[in-house]
Kinemage of the C-alpha trace (Angstrom):
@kinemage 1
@onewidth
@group {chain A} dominant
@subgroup {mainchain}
@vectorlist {calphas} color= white
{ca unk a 1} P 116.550 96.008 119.422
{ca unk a 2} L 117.367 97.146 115.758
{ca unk a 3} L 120.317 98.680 114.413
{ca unk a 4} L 118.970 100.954 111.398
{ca unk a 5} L 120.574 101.979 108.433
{ca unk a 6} L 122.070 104.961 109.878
{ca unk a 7} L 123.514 103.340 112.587
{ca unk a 8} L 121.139 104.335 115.430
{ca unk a 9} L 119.281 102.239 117.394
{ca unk a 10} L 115.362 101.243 117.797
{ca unk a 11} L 114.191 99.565 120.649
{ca unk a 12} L 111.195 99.130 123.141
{ca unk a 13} L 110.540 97.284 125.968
{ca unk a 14} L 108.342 94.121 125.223
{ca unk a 15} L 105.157 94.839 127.727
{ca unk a 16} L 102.919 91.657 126.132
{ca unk a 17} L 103.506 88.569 125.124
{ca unk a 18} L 102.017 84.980 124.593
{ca unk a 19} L 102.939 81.640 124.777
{ca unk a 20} L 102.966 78.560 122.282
{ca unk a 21} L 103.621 74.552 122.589
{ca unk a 22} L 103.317 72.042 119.916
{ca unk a 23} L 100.733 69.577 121.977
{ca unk a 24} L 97.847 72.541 121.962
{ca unk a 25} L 95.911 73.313 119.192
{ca unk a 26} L 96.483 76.701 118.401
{ca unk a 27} L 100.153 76.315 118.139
{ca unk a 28} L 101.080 76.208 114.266
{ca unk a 29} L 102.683 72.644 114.226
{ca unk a 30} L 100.216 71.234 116.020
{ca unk a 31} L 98.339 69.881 113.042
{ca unk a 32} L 101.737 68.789 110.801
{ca unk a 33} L 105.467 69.816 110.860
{ca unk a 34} L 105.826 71.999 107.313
{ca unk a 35} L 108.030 74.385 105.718
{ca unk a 36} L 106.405 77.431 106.510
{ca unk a 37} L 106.369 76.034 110.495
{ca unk a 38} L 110.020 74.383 110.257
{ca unk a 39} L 111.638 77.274 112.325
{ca unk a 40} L 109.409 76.434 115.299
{ca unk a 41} L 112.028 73.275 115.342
{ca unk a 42} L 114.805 74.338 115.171
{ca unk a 43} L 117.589 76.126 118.114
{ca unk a 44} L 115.840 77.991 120.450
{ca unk a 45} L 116.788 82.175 120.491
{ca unk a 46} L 115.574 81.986 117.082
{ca unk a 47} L 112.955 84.071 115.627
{ca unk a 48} L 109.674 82.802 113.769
{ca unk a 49} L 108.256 84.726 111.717
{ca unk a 50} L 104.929 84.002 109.829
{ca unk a 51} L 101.798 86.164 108.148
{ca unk a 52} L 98.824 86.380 109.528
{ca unk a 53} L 95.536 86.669 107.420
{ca unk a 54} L 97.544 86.674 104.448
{ca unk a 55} L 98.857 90.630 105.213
{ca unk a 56} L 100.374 90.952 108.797
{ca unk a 57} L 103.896 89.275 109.852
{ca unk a 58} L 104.049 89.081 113.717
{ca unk a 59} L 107.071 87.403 115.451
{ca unk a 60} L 107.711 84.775 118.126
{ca unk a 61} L 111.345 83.765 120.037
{ca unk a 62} L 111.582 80.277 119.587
{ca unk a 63} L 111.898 78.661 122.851
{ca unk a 64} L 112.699 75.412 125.082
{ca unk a 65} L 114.914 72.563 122.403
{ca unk a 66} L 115.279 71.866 119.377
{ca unk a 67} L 112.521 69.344 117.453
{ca unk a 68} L 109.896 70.708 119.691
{ca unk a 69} L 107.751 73.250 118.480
{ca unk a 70} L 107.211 75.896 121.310
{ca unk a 71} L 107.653 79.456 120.880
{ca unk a 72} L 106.707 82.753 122.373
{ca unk a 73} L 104.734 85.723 120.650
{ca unk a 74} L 105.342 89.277 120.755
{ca unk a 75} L 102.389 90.499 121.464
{ca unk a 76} L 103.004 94.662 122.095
{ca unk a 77} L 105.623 96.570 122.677
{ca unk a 78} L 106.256 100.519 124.179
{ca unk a 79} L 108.774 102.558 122.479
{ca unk a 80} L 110.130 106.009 124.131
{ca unk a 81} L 109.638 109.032 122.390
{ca unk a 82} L 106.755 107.647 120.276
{ca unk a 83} L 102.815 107.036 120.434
{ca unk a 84} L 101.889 104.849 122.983
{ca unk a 85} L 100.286 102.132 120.663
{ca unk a 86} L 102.507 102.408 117.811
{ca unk a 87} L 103.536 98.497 118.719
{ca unk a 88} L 100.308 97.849 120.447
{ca unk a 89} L 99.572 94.129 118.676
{ca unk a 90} L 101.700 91.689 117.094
{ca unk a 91} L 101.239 93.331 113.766
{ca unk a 92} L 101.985 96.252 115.064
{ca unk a 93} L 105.203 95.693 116.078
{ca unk a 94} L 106.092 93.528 113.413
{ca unk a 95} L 105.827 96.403 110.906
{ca unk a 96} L 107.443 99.390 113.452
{ca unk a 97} L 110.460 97.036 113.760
{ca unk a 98} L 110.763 96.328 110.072
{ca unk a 99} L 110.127 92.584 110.613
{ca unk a 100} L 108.649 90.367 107.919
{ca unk a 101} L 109.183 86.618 106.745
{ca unk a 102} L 113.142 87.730 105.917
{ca unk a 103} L 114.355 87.727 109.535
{ca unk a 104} L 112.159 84.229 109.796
{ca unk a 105} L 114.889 81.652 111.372
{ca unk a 106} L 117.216 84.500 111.948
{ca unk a 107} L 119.051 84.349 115.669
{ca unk a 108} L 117.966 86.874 118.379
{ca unk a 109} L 121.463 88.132 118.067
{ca unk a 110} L 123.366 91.666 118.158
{ca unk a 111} L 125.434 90.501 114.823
{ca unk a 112} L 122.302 89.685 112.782
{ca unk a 113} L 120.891 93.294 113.548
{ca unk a 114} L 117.959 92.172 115.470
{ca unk a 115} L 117.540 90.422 118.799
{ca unk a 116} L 116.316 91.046 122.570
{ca unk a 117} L 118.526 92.639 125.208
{ca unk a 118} L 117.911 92.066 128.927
{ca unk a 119} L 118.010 95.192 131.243
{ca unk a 120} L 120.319 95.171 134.081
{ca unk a 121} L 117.743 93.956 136.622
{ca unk a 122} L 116.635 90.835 133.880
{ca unk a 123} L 117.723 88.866 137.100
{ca unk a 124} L 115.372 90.015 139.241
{ca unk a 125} L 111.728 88.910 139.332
{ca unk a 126} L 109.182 91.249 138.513
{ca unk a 127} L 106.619 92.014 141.214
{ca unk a 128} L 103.742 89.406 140.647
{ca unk a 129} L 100.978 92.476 141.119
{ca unk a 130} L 103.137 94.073 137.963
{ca unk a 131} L 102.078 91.511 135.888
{ca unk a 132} L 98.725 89.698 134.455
{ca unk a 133} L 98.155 86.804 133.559
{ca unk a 134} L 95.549 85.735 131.019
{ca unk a 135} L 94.184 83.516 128.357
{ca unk a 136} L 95.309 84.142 124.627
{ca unk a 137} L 93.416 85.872 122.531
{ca unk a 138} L 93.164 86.357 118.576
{ca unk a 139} L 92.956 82.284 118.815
{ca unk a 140} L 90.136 79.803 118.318
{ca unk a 141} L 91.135 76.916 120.004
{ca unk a 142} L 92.944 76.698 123.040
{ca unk a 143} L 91.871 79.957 124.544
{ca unk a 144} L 91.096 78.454 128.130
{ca unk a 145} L 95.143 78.362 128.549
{ca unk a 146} L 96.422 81.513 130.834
{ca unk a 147} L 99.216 81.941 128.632
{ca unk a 148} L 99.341 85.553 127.565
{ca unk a 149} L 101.021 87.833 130.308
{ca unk a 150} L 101.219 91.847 130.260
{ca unk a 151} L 102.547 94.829 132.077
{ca unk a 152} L 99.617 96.341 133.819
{ca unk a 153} L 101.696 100.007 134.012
{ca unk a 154} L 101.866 99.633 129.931
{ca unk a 155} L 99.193 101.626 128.394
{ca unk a 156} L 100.334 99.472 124.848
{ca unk a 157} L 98.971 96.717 126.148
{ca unk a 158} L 96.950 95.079 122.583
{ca unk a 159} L 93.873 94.215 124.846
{ca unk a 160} L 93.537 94.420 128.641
{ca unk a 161} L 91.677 91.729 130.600
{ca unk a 162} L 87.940 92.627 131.292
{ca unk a 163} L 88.199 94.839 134.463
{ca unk a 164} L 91.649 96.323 134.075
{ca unk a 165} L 91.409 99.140 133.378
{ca unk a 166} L 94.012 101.299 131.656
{ca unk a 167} L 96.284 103.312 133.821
{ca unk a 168} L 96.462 106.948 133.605
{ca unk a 169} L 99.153 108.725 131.218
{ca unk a 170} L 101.168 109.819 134.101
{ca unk a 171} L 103.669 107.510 134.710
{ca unk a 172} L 102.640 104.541 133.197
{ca unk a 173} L 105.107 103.870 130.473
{ca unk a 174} L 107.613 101.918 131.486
{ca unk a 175} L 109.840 102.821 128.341
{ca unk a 176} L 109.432 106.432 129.113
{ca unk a 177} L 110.920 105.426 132.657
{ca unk a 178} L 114.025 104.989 131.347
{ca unk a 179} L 116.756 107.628 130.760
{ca unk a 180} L 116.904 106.598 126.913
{ca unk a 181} L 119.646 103.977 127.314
{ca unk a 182} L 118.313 100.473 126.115
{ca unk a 183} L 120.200 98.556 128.804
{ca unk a 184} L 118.082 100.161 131.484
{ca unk a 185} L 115.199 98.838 132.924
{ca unk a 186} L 113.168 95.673 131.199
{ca unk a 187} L 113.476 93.183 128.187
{ca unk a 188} L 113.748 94.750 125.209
{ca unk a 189} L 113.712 94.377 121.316
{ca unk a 190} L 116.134 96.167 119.241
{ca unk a 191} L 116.910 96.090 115.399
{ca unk a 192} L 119.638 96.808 113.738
């Protein structure tokens, strides 16, 4: 969730994400600890923010301890009231949230004006069927590891596995589900 300028909220509900750990290759400390990875060490509920192909910022939650580099990315998000795929892609969503290397190391916190709000059933477990589980993509090593996972009801899914097809427009947003309150519903990012 973000708290804008003027006050008002903007927030979607985070329908792909993926998942890094600092003893597989295609995690960014895997190689060497450096400045521009140091966040991925530090206090979990943090975020870590980096550029892609010199252009796009995308954003990960820093997970699991301190001084070990894990991390999870935002993959795609839905937001209500707007084009399906406006967040569709780390990228994506980087740039309709307003995130770029400024929020890098910032905490996922309501008094920082960005962070991620579970919904009221965040203690419930999500039907297994609801979900898919994959292997990463955008990578090129460590693609063999089923560590992406999606909402198959989200149509802003960045890319669906082989086979899955997309559902139909007609209820399928899970964002659009919701009666416009962002404490309804799923796990959600808001900025403020």
């Amino acid at each position: 969730m973000k708290r804008q300028a003027n006050g008002e909220l903007l927030w979607g509900v985070i329908v792909e994400t993926e998942a890094y750990s600092q003893d597989e290759p295609a995690c960014h400390r895997y190689r060497r600890r450096s400045p521009s990875n140091e966040t991925l060490f530090g206090e979990p509920g943090r975020f870590y923010v980096y550029v892609s192909y010199g252009i796009h910022h995308c954003v990960n939650v820093v997970t699991h301890r301190a001084n070990w580099a894990n991390g999870v990315l935002l993959r795609a998000a839905e937001l209500p009231g707007e084009p399906e795929r406006v967040a569709a892609g780390p990228a994506l969503l980087a740039r309709r949230f307003g995130i770029d290397r400024g929020h890098d190391a910032m905490p996922a916190d309501p008094a920082h004006g960005l962070w991620l709000a579970p919904g009221p059933e965040a203690g419930e477990p999500l039907d297994r069927a609801a979900l898919v589980q994959t292997s990463r993509i955008g990578i090129s090593q460590g693609q063999d590891l089923p560590w992406r996972w999606y909402l198959r009801a989200s149509r802003s899914v960045s890319r669906r596995v082989r086979g899955d097809r997309s559902p139909p427009a007609a209820g399928a947003c899970p964002a659009a589900a919701m009666d416009g309150s962002p404490y309804d519903g799923m796990h959600r990012l808001q900025v403020s």
